[in-house]
N, C-alpha and C positions, 0 to 999 in steps of 0.2 A: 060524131066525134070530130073534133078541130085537128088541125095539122099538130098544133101540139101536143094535142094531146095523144096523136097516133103514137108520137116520136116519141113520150112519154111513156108509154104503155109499148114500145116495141123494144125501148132500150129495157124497162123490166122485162120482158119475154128474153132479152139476147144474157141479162145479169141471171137468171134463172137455169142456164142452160149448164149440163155437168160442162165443168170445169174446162177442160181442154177443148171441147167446144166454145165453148163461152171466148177463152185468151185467140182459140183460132180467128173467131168472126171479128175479136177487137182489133188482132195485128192485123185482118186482111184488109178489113174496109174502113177502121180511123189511122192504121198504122200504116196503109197503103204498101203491104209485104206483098210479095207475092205467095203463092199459096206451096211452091218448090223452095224459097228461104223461111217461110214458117216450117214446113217440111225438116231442113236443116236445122233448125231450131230447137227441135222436138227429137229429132234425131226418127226421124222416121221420112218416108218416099212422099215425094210431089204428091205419088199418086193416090198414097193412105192422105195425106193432107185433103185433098180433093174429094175425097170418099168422108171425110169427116165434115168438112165443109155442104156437102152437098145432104149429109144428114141434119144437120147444126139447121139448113135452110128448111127443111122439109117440119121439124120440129117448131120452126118459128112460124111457116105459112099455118100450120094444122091451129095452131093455139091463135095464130091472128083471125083467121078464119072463124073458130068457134067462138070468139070475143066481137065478130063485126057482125053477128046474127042476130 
């Protein structure tokens, strides 16, 4: 698989994701938020942001993973 085409098939895996994971992973790494003002945002804690985020990630390895086999 080419570079673009990772980037291609990672941005489907992140548009794929329920919802508020999905808007978390867009403000934190194209919107460059931090993951305490997405927090604010949502009206929820840094640290439920961080717990969302850190599943949001685990969902994207598992499916990149089963796709690079």
């Amino acid at each position: 698989m080419s570079d673009g085409d990772e980037r291609a098939y990672l941005r489907a895996l992140v548009d794929a994701l329920p919802d508020r994971e999905r808007r978390l992973m867009l403000a934190h790494y194209y919107g460059r938020t931090s993951l305490r003002r997405i927090g604010n945002a949502f009206s929820i804690s840094g640290q439920r942001a961080s717990q969302l985020h850190l599943a949001a990630i685990a969902r994207l390895r598992k499916a990149f993973d089963v796709a690079s086999r």
